[in-house]
C-alpha positions in Angstrom: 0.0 0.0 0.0 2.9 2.2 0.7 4.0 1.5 -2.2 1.0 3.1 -4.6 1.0 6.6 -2.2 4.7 7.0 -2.7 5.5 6.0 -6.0 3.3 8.8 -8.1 4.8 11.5 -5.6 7.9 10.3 -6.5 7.3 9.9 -10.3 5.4 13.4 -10.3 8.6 14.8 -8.8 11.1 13.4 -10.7 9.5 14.5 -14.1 9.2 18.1 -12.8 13.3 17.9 -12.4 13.6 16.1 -15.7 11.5 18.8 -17.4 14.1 21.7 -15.6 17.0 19.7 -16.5 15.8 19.2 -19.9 14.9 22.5 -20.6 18.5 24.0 -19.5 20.5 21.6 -21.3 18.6 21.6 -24.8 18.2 25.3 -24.5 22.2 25.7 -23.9 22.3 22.9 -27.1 20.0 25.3 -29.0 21.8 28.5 -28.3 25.6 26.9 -29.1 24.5 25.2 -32.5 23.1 28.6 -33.1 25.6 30.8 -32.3 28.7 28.7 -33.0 28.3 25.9 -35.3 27.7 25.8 -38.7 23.9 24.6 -39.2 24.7 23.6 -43.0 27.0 20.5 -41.3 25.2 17.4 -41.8 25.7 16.1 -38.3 24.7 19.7 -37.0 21.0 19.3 -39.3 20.6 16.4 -37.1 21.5 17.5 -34.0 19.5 20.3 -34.2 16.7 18.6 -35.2 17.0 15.9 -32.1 17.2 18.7 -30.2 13.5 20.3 -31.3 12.1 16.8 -30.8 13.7 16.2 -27.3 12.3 19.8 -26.5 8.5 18.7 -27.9 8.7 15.7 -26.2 9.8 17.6 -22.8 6.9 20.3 -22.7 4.5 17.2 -21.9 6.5 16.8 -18.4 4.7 18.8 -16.5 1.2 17.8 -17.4 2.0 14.2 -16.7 3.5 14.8 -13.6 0.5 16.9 -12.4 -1.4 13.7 -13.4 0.3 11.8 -11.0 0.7 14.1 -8.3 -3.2 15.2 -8.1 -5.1 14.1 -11.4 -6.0 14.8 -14.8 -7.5 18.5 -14.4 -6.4 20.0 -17.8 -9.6 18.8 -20.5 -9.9 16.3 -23.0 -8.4 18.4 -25.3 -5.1 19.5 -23.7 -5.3 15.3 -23.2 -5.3 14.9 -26.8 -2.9 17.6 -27.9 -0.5 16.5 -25.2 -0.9 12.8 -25.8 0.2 13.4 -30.0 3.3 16.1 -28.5 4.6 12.9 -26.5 4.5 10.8 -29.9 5.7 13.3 -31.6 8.9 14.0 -29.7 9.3 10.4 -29.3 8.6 8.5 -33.1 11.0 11.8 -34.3 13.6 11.3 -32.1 13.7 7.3 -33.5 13.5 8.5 -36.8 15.9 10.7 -36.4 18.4 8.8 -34.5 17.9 5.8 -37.2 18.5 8.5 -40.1 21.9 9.8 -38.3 23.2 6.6 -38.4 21.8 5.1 -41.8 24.2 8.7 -42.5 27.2 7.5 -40.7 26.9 3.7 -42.6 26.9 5.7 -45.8 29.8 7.6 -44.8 31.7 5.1 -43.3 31.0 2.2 -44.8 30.0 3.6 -48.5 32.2 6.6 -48.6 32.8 6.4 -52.5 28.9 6.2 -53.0 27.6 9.2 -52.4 29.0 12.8 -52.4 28.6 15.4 -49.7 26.1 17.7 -51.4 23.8 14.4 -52.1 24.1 13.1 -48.5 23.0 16.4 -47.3 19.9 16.6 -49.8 19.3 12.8 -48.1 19.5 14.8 -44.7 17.0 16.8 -45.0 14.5 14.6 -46.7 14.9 12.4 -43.4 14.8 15.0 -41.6 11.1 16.3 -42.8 9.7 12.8 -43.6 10.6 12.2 -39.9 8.7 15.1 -38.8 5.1 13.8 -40.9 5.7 10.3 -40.3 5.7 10.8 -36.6 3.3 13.9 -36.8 1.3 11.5 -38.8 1.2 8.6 -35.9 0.9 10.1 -33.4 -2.3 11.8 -35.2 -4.0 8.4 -34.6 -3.3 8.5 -30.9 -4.9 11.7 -30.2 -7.6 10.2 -31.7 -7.8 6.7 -29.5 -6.9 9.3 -26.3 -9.8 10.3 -24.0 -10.4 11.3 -20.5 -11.7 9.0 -18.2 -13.2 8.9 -14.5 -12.8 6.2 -11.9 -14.1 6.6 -8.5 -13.9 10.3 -8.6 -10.2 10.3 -10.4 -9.8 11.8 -14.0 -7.1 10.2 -16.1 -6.1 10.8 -19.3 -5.9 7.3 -21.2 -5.5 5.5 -24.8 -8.3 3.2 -25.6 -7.5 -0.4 -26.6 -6.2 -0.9 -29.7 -4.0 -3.5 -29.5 -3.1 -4.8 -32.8 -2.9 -1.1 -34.2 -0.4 -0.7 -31.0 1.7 -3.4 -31.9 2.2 -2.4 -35.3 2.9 0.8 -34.8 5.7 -0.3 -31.9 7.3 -2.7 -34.1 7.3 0.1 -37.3 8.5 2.7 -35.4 10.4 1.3 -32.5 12.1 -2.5 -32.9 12.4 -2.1 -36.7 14.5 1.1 -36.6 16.6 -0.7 -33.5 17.2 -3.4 -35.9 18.1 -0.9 -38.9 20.7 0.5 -35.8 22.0 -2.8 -35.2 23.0 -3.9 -38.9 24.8 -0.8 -39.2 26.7 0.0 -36.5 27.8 -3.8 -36.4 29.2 -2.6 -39.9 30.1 0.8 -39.3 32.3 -0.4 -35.8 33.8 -3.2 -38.0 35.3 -0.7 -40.5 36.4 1.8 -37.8 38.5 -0.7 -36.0 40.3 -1.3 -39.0 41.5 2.5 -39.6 43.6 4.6 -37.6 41.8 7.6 -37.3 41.5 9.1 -34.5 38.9 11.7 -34.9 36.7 9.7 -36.7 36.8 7.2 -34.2 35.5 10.0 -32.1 32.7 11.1 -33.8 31.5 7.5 -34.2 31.4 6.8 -30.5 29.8 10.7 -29.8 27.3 9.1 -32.0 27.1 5.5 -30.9 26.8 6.9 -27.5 23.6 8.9 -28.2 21.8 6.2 -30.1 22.7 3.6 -27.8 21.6 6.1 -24.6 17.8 6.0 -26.2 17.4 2.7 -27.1 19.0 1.8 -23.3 16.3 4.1 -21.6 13.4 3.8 -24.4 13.8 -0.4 -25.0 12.5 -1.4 -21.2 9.4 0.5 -21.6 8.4 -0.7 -25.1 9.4 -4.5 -24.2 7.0 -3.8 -20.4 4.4 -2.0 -23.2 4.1 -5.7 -25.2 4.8 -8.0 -21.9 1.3 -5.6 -20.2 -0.6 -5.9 -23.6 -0.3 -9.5 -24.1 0.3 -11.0 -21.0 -2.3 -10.8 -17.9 -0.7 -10.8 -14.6 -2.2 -13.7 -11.5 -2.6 -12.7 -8.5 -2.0 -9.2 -6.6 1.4 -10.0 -5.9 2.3 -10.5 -9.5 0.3 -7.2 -10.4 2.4 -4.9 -7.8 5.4 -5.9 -9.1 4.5 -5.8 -13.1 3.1 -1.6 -11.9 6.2 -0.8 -10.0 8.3 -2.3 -12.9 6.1 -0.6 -15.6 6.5 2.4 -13.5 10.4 2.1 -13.2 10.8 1.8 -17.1 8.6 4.7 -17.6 11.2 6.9 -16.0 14.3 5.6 -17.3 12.2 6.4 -20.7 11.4 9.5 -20.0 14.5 11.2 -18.1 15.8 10.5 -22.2 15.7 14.0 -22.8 17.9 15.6 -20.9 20.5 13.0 -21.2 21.4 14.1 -24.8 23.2 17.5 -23.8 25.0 16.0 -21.7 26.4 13.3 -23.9 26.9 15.7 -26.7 29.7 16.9 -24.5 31.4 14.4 -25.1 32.8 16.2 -28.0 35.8 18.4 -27.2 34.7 21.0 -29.7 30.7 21.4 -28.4 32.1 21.7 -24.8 34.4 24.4 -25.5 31.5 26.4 -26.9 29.1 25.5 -24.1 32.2 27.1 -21.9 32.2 30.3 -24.1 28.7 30.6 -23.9 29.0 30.3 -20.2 31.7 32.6 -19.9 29.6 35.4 -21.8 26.2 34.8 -20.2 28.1 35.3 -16.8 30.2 38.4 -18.0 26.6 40.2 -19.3 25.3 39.3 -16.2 28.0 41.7 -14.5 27.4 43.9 -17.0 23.7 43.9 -16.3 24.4 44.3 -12.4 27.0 47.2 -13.1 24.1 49.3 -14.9 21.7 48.4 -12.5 23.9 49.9 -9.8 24.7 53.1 -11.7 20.9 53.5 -12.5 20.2 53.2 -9.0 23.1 55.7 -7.9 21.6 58.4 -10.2 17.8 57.6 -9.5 19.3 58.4 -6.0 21.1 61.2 -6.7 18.3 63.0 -8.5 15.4 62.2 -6.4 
């Protein structure tokens, strides 16, 4: 019993933290592709495109973790629109992630196929077919989403759909893992063999974001098929399918703010996050320097 107060404080808390983080790390992303790095790069039309979704998905924090802190108190539409933002920032980011390294295989592996301006035009195709492929999806589950009651508690829910569900899991979530697998099996094979250093740095920058989401996002779509096929015995077996359930939902969800913090991982982004730093606090002196003069002469006058 202690058990099902606690763990929706807890859940409702730790998204509100994940939604701060989030939003400070992907904004700080946002401002240094911006400001210092070319947004023409390949890598950089990726990046800034992950970033968008991760920020998308993020904005549905808060209402979530109301939902578990009190209940559902925003509408059936703002359940709807929220429910397709949460698809959204989550079938792009897959997309996405399985476009960067379809890019990388071709670059890597098939580096006398295809020439820089043509990999780019390929870039920005997967970038906007992302975008309507998973605008498109997650159309159909603002549909299926509704508010419900239950002994005085309002929840915002899917209906059951479960064969629709399950194809739309495997499309957009196992069959771009596989899609990963194949070529970063490939792309790791041919790296090994050559002795370059920095590309063996931007392949494990890389590696290390794609592997990061499919670490935190698999466990919840592998609970997802295990709760919509199989049906638990007993209350014992119940409890501990929730709480797991429960436990894969946050690894899932703390996903977006882990990617600032692993694109730091290349030298180059961390020296601009530290210039960016460094000029945000100097403007903040700055700031405080005319405040004080204003004041002085306001005090002076008056």
């Amino acid at each position: 019993m202690t058990n099902n107060v606690n763990f929706p404080t807890f859940t409702g808390t730790l998204f509100i933290l994940i939604f701060i983080i989030s939003v400070i790390g992907n904004g700080l992303l946002l401002c240094v592709l911006f400001i210092y790095e070319n947004l023409k790069s390949i890598t950089n039309i990726f990046i800034l495109n992950l970033v968008c979704s991760d920020l998308i998905f993020t904005i549905t924090l808060p209402f979530w973790a109301v939902d578990y802190l009190h209940h559902w108190v925003f509408g059936d539409l703002s359940c709807k629109f929220i429910t397709a933002a949460f698809f959204v920032g989550l079938y792009s980011s897959v997309i996405l992630l399985t476009a960067m390294t379809v890019d990388r295989f071709i670059t890597v592996v098939l580096h006398n196929q295809l020439n820089k301006l043509d990999r780019k035009k390929y870039a920005i195709g997967a970038c906007v077919a992302a975008w309507v492929i998973s605008i498109s999806a997650s159309l159909r589950e603002a549909v299926i989403t509704k508010v419900g009651n239950w002994e005085n508690y309002t929840y915002c829910e899917t209906s059951e759909d479960n064969l629709g569900q399950h194809l739309q899991v495997s499309l957009l979530f196992f069959l771009p893992f596989a899609i990963v697998i194949f070529c970063y099996s490939a792309i790791l094979k041919k790296v090994l063999q050559a002795l370059n250093r920095k590309k063996h740095r931007t392949v494990a920058v890389l590696l290390c974001i794609v592997a990061a989401f499919f670490i935190c996002w698999g466990p919840y779509h592998i609970m997802f098929l295990i709760n919509s096929l199989y049906t638990p015995k007993g209350c014992k077996t119940q409890e501990r399918l929730a709480i797991t359930s429960r436990i894969c939902e946050m690894l899932a969800y703390s996903h977006c703010c882990m990617n600032p913090l692993l694109y730091m991982i290349s030298q180059k982004l961390r020296k601009h996050l530290l210039n960016l730093l460094h000029f945000v606090k100097e403007g903040t002196r700055l700031s405080n320097i005319l405040y004080g003069v204003n004041v002085m002469l306001f005090e002076f006058f008056f």
